[in-house]
C-alpha positions as CSV (number, residue, x, y, z in Angstrom):
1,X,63.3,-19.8,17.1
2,X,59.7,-19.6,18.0
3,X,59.0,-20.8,21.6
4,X,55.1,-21.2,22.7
5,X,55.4,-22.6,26.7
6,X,52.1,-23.5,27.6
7,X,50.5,-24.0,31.4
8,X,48.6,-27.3,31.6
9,X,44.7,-26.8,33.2
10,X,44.3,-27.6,36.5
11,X,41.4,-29.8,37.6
12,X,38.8,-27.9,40.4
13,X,40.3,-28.9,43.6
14,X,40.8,-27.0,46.9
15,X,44.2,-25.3,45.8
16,X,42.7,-24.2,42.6
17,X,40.4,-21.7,44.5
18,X,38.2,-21.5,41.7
19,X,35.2,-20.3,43.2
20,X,36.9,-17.7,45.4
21,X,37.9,-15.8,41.7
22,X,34.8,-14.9,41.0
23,X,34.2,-12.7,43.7
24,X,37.7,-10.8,43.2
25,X,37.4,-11.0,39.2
26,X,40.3,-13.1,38.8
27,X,41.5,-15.9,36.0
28,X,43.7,-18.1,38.1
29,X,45.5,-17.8,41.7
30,X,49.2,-18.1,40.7
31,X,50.9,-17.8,37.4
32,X,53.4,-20.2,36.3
33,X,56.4,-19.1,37.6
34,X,58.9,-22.2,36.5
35,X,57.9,-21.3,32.3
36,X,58.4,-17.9,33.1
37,X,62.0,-18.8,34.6
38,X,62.7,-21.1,31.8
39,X,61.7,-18.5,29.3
40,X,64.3,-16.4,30.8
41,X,67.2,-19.2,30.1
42,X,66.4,-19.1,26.5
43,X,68.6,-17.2,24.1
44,X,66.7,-13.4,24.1
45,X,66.8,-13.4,20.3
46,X,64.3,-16.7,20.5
47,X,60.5,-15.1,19.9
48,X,58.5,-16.4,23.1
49,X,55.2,-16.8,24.0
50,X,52.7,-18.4,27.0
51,X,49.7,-19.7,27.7
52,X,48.2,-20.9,30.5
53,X,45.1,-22.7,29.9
54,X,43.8,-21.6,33.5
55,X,43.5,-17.9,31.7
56,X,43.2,-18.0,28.0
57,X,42.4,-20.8,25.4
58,X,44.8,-22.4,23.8
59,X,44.6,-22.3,19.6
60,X,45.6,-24.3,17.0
61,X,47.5,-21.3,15.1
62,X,49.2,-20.5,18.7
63,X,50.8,-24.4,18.2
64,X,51.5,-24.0,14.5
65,X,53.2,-20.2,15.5
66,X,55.7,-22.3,17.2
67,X,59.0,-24.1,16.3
68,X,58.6,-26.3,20.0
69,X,56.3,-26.1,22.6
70,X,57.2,-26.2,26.2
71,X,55.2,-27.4,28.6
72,X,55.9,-28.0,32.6
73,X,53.2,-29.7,34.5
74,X,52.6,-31.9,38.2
75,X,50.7,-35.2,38.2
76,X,47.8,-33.1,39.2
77,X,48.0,-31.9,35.1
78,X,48.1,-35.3,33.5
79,X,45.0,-34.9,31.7
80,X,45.7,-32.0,30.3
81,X,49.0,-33.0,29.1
82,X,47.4,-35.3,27.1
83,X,44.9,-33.1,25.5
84,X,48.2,-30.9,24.6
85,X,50.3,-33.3,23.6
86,X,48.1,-35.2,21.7
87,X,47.6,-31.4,19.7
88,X,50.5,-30.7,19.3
89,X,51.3,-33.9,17.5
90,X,48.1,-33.6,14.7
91,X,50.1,-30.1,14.0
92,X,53.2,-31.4,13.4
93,X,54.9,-29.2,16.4
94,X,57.2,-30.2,18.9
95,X,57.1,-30.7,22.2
96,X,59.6,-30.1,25.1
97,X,58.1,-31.2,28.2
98,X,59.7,-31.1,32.1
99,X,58.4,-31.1,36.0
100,X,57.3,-32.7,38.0
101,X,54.5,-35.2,36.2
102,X,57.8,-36.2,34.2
103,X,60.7,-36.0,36.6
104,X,59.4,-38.6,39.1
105,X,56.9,-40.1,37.1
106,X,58.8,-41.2,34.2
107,X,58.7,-45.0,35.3
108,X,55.4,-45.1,36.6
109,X,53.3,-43.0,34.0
110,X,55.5,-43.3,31.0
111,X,53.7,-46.1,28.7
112,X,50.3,-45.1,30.1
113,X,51.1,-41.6,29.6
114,X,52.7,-42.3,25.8
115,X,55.9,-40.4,26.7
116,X,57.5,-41.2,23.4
117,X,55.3,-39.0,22.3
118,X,57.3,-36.4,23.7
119,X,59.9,-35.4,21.2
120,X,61.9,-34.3,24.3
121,X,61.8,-34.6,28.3
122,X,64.0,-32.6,30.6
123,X,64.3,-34.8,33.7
124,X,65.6,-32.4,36.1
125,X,65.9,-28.7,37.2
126,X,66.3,-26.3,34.4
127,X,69.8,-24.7,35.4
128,X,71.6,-27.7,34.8
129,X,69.8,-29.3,31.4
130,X,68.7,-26.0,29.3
131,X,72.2,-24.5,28.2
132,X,72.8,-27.8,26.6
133,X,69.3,-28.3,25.3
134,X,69.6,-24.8,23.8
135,X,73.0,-25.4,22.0
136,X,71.4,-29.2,20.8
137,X,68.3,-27.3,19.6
138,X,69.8,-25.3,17.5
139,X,71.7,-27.4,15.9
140,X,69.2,-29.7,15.0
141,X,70.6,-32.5,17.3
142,X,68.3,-32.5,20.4
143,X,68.2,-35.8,22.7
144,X,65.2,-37.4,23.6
145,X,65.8,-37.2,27.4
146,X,67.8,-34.6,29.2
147,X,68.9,-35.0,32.9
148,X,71.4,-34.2,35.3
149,X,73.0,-35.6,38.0
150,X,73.8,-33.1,40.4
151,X,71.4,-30.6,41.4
152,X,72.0,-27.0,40.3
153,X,73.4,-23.8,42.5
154,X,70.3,-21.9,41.9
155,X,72.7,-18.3,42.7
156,X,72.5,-17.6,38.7
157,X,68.8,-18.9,38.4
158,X,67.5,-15.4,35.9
159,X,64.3,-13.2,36.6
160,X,61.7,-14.6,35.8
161,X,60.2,-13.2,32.4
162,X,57.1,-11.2,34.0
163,X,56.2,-9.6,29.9
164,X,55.2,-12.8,29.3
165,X,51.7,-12.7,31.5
166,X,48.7,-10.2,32.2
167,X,49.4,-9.7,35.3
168,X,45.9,-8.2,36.3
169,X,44.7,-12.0,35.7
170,X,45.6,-13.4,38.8
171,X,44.9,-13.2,42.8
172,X,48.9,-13.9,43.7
173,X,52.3,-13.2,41.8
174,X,55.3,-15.8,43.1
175,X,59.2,-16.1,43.9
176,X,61.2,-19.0,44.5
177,X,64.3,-17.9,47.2
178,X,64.9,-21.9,48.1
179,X,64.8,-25.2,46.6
180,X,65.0,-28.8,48.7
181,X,63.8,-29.7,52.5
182,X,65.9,-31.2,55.3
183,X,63.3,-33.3,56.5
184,X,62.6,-36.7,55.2
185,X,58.9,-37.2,55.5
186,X,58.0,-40.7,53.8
187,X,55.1,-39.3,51.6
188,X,56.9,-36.1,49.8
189,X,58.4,-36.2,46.3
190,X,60.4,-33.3,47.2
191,X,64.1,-34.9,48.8
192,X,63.2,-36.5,45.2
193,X,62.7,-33.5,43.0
194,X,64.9,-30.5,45.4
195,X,66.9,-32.6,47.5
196,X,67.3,-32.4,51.2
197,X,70.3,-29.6,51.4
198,X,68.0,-26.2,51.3
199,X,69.6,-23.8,48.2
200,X,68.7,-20.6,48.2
201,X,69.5,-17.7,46.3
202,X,71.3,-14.7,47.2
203,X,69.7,-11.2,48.8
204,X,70.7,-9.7,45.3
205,X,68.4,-11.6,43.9
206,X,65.7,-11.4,46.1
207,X,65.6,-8.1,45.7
208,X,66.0,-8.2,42.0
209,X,62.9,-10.5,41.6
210,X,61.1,-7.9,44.1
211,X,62.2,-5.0,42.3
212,X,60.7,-6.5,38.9
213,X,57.5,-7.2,40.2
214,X,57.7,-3.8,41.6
215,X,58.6,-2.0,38.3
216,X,55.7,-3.9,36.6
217,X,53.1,-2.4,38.5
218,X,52.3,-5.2,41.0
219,X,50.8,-4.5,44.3
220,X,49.5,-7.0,46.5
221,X,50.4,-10.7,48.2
222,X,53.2,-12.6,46.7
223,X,53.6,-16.3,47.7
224,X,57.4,-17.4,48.4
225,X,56.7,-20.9,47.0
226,X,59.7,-22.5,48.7
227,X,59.3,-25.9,49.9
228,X,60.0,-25.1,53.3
229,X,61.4,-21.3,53.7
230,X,63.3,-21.6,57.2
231,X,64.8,-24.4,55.9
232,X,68.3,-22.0,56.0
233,X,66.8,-19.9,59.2
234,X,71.1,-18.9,59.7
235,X,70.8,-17.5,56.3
236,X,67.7,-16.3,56.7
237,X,67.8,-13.8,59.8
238,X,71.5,-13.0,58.8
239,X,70.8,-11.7,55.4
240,X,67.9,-12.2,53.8
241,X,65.2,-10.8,56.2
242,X,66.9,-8.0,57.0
243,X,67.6,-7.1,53.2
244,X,63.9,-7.5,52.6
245,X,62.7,-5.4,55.6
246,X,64.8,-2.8,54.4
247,X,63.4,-2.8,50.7
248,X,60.0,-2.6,52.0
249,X,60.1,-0.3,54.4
250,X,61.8,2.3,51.5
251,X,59.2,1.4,49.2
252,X,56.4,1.8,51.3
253,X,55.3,-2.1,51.9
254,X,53.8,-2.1,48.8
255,X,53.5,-6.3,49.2
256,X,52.5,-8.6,52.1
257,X,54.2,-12.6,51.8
258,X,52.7,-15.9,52.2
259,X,54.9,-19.3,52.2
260,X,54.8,-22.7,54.0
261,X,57.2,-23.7,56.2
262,X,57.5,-26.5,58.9
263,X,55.9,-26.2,62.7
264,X,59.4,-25.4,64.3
265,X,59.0,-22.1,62.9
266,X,56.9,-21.3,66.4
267,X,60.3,-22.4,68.2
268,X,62.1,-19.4,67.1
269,X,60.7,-16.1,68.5
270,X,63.6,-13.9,66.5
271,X,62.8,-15.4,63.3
272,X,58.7,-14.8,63.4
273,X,59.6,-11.4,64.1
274,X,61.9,-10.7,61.3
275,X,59.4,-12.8,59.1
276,X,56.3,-10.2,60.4
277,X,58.6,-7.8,60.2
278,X,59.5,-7.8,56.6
279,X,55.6,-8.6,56.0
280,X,54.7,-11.9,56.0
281,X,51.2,-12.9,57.4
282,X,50.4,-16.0,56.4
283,X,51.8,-19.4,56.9
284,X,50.9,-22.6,55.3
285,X,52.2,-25.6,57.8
286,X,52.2,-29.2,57.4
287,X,49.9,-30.7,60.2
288,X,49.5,-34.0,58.6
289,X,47.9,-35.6,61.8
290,X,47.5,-35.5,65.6
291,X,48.4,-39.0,65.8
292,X,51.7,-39.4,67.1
293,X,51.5,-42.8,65.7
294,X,51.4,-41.6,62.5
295,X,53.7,-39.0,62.7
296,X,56.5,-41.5,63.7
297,X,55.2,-43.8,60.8
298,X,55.6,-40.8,58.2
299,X,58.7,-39.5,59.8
300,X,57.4,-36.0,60.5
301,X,60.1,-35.4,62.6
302,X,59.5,-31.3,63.0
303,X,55.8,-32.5,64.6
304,X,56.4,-35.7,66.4
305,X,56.5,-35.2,70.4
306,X,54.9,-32.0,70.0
307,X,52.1,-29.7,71.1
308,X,50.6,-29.2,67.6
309,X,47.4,-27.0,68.7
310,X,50.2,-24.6,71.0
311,X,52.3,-24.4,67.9
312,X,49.4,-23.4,65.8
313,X,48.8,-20.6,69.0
314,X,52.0,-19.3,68.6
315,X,51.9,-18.8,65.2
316,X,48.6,-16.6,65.2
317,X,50.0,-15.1,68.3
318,X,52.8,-13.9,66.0
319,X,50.7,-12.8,63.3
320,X,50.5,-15.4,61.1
321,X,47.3,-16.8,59.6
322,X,48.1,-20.7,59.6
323,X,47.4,-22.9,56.8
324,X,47.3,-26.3,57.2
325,X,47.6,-29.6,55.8
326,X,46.5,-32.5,57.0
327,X,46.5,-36.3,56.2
328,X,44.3,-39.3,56.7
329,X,45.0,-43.0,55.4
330,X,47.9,-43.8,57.2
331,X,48.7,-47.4,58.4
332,X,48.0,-46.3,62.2
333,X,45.3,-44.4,61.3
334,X,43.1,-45.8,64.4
335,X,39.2,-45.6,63.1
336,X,39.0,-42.5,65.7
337,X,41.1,-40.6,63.0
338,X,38.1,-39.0,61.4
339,X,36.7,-37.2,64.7
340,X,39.9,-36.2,66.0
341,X,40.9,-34.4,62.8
342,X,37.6,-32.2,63.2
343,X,38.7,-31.6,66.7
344,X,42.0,-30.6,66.1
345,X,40.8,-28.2,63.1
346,X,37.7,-26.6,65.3
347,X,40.0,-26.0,68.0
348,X,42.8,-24.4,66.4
349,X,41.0,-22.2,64.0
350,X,42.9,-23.3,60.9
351,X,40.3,-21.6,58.2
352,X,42.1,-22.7,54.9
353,X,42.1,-26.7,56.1
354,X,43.7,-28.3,53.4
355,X,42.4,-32.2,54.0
356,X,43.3,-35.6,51.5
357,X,43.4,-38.8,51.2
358,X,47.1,-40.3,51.7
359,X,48.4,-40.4,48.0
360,X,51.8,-42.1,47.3
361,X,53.4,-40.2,44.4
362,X,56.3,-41.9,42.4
363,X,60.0,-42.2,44.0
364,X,59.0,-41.2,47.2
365,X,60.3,-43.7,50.1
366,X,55.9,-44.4,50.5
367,X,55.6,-45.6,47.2
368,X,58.9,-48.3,47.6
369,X,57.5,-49.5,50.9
370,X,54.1,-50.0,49.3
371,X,55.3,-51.4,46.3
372,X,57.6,-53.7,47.6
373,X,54.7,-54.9,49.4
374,X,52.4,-54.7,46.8
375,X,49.9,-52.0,47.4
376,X,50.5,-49.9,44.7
377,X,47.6,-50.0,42.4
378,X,47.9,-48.3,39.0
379,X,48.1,-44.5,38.5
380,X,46.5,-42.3,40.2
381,X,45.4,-38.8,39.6
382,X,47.4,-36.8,41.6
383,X,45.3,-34.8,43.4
384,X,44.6,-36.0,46.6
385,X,41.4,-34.0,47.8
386,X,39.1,-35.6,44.8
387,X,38.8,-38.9,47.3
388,X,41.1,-41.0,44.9
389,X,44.0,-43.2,45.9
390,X,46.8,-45.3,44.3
391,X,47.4,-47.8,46.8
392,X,45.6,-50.7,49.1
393,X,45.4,-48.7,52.3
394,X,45.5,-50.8,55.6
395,X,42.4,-49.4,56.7
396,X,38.7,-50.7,54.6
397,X,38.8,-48.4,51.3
398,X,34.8,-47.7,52.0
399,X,35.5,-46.3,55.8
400,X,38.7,-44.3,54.7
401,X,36.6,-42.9,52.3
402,X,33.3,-42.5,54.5
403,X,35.8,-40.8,57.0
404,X,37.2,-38.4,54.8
405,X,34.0,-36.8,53.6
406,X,32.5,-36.9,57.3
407,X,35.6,-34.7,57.7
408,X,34.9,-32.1,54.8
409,X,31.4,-32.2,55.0
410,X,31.8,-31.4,59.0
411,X,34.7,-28.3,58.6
412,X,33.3,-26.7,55.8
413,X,29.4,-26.7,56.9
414,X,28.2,-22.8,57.3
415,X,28.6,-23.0,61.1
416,X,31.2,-24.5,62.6
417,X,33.6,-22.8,59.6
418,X,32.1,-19.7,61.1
419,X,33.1,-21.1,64.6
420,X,36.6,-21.0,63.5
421,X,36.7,-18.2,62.0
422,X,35.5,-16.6,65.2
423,X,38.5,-19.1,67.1
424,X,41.0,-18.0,64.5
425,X,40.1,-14.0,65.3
426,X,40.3,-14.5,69.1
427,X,44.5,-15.7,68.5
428,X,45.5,-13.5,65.9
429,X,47.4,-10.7,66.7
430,X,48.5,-9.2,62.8
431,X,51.6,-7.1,63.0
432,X,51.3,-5.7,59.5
433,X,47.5,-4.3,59.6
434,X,48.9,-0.6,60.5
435,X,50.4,-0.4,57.6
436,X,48.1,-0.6,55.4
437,X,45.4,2.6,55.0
438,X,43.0,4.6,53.0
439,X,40.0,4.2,51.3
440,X,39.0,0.5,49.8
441,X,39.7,0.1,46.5
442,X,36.6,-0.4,44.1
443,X,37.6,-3.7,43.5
444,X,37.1,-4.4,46.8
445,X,34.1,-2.9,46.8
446,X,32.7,-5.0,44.6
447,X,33.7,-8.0,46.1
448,X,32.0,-7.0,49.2
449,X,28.8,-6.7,47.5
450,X,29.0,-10.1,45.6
451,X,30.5,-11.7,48.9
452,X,26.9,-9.8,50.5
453,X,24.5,-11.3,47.9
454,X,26.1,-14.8,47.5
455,X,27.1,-15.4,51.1
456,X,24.2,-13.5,52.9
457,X,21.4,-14.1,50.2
458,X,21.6,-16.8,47.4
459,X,23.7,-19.5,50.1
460,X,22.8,-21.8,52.9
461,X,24.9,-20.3,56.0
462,X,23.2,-16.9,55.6
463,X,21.8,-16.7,59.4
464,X,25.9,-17.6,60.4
465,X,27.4,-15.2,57.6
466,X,25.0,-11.8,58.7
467,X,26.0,-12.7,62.6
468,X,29.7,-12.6,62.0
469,X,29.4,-9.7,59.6
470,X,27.8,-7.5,61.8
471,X,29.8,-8.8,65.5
472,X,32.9,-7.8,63.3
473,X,32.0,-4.5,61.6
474,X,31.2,-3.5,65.1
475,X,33.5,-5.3,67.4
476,X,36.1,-5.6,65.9
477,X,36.3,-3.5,62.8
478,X,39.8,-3.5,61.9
479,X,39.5,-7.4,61.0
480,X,36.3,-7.1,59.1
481,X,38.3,-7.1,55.8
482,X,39.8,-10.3,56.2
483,X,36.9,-11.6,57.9
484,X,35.2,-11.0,55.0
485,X,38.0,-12.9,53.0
486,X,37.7,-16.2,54.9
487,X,33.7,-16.0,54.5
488,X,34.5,-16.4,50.4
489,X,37.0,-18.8,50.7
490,X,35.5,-21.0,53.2
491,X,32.5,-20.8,50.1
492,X,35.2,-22.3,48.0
493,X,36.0,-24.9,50.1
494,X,32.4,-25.6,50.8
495,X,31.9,-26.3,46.9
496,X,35.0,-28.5,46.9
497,X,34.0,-30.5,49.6
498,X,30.3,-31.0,48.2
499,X,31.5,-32.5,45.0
500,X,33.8,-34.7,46.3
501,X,30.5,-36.2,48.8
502,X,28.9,-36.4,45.3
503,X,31.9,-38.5,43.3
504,X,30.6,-42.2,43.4
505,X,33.2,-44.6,45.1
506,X,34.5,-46.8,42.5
507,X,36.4,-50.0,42.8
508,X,39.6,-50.3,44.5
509,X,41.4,-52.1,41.4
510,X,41.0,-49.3,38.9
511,X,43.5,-47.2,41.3
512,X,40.4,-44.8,41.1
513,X,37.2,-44.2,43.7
């Protein structure tokens, strides 16, 4: 068979890091690492293809090509679902379609969305549904819906199929070594999609997925994508850290790490260092608030009765650039939230702020409470930094949303971003730096020089982007590359956060701003 899985478009939002690519000549930030792993389940005989429509342009004669199209998306995606579906219907191809968007939003988007236009839907992870969907396609007898009960042992989850992408397209390449959370926050989809019980895969395969990214010539970050890495820490410092270590130091640490994990990661000194060790340097952390009252009301239990800003210390202490999330819209949400957001963020020198609106996506224990109250208004988009909403939040609609963009606008302005990242320089203490020698590579040349005219020419800021250039080339010249590197995405950000202070608020009852 003839297999075309195609990446939905994803709108410009802070994740996106759109307007960072342009400075380091790149297509998109991560490629889609769950087609690539479903490709790899499909029979090797099948003839496969993939576009992602945040790198290439999707044709007509790419859908005809195919027997079925697969397509995995999040709610973030829906409205380019629709564009593909909608295609791949005039052609007469069809479609396969999983993730997230359909495996908790089933119920809630499903008429809206059209999902019987979908020839079929996996409903859950791919271990447990494609062998059968496989042996069904083939013999011409495929269900409509596919889902399983259980969730898989992810031990004999394949390689993902790297031949299928251009690798030289994107900023970051990814691996998966865990699925599920043991926390129970009331907001997150994934105890719904993962589960609670962390799975992880074994060191052998760890080491397989680094070996192939290896072997195909990549060099550079990779982003373990877990939902929350330490969720197995015995596991982790036991086996898997140590195997890792090992494989880098014979190959030369030809990678650095990024992945998100929860605060109580600054509890455990041994773990940090194995993490740094085996070159990991950056950290994304869910903040969510620093009001305890909303913490208990969310049931962030890793940050309740905690000393969020020490935590965040400890953590650049140990090397890690923090990357944070945070949260407002919360019932307890006092109308102080807004200020003491930018406090917290100014004070801990958190550069890549990750701020939204409260969003309650479909399944979670949020959207129950809300609905059974009736505060669920009708789908939303998904994304919740574009200052949209899908329920009747406690506090008035116009002052959450006044709030929020007094937050962005405040963060990313030229100079206090440039405050933090002179706060964020004075904690971190990067283990991994050493390591990494010799001349700059052109590319990076190149990126100074746009970063240079942009930043320190064509931008407000300039007066705030020459100062820190120059104190760090001279100061403190070791840092000035990643200095450099928070400038441009702190531009990003910037261009995010005006947009969203330019979206008109709409009304409430749409379930849109």
């Amino acid at each position: 068979m003839k297999i075309l899985l195609v990446y939905p478009q994803y709108p410009d939002t802070f994740w996106s890091f759109k307007h960072v690519l342009r400075f380091i000549n790149k297509k998109a930030t991560l490629p889609p690492l769950g087609l690539m792993t479903v490709a790899a389940m499909l029979p090797p005989e099948w003839e496969k293809k993939l576009v992602n429509l945040n790198t290439d342009t999707l044709q007509d004669r790419d859908i005809e090509w195919a027997d079925y199209v697969f397509i995995s998306a999040m709610i973030v995606q829906q409205s380019s679902v629709r564009a593909i579906i909608k295609r791949c219907k005039a052609l007469g191809t069809k479609t396969v379609a999983g993730g997230p968007l359909f495996t908790t939003g089933c119920e809630e988007f499903g008429i809206e969305f059209g999902f019987d236009d979908i020839d079929h839907l996996v409903l859950s992870e791919a271990e447990n549904t494609m062998p059968q969907l496989v042996r069904d396609l083939e013999s011409g007898s495929a269900r409509h819906i596919y889902k399983a009960e259980e969730f898989p042992d992810i031990a004999e989850t394949p390689i993902p199929m790297w031949s299928l992408i251009d690798m030289k397209k994107y900023h970051l390449m990814c691996l998966q070594y865990s699925r599920g959370c043991p926390f129970d926050c009331e907001f997150c989809d994934i105890p719904v999609i993962n589960g609670h019980k962390p799975r992880t895969k074994n060191t052998g395969q760890i080491l397989g997925e680094l070996d192939a990214l290896y072997r195909a010539g990549w060099r550079g970050i990779i982003f373990f994508v877990d939902d929350n890495f330490i969720g197995n820490r015995k596991k982790l410092k036991a086996e898997t850290l140590p195997a890792i270590i090992e494989w880098m130091q014979r190959r030369k640490h030809p990678f650095s790490f990024l992945t998100e994990a929860s605060i109580n990661l600054a509890d455990d000194k041994e773990l940090m260092k194995l993490m740094t060790d085996a070159g990991f340097d950056t950290v994304f952390v869910g903040i969510e608030t620093p009001n305890e009252e909303s913490l208990k009301e969310c049931n962030k239990a890793a940050n309740k009765n905690r000393d969020l800003l020490s935590s965040v210390k400890t953590l650049q202490n140990y090397g890690f650039q923090v990357q944070g999330g945070f949260i407002v819209g919360f019932d307890s949400d006092p109308p102080s939230i807004f200020r003491r957001q930018i406090n917290f963020i100014q004070q801990s020198g958190i550069l890549t702020a990750m701020v939204g609106l409260l969003n309650a996506p479909p399944e979670t224990r949020l959207y129950k409470r809300l609905k059974a109250e009736n505060r669920i208004l009708p789908s939303g988009t998904g994304d919740n930094t574009d200052g949209t909403i899908n329920f009747i939040p406690k506090m008035s609609h116009e002052a959450l949303v006044n709030g929020y963009r007094q937050i962005l606008d405040k963060i990313y302005a030229p100079k206090p971003y440039y405050e933090r990242i002179r706060t964020f320089l004075s904690e971190f203490q990067p283990q991994t730096q050493s390591r990494r020698r010799g001349r700059p590579h052109p590319r990076q040349l190149v990126s100074l020089l746009k970063s240079m005219w942009i930043l320190g020419v064509t931008e407000k800021g300039r007066r705030q982007y020459w100062r820190l250039f120059v104190s760090t080339l001279f100061r403190t010249p070791k840092s000035f590359p990643l200095c450099i590197s928070l400038a441009v995405q702190g531009f990003h950000f910037r261009k995010v956060a005006e947009k969203i202070s330019l979206t008109p608020v709409q009304s409430l009852g749409s379930g849109r701003e």
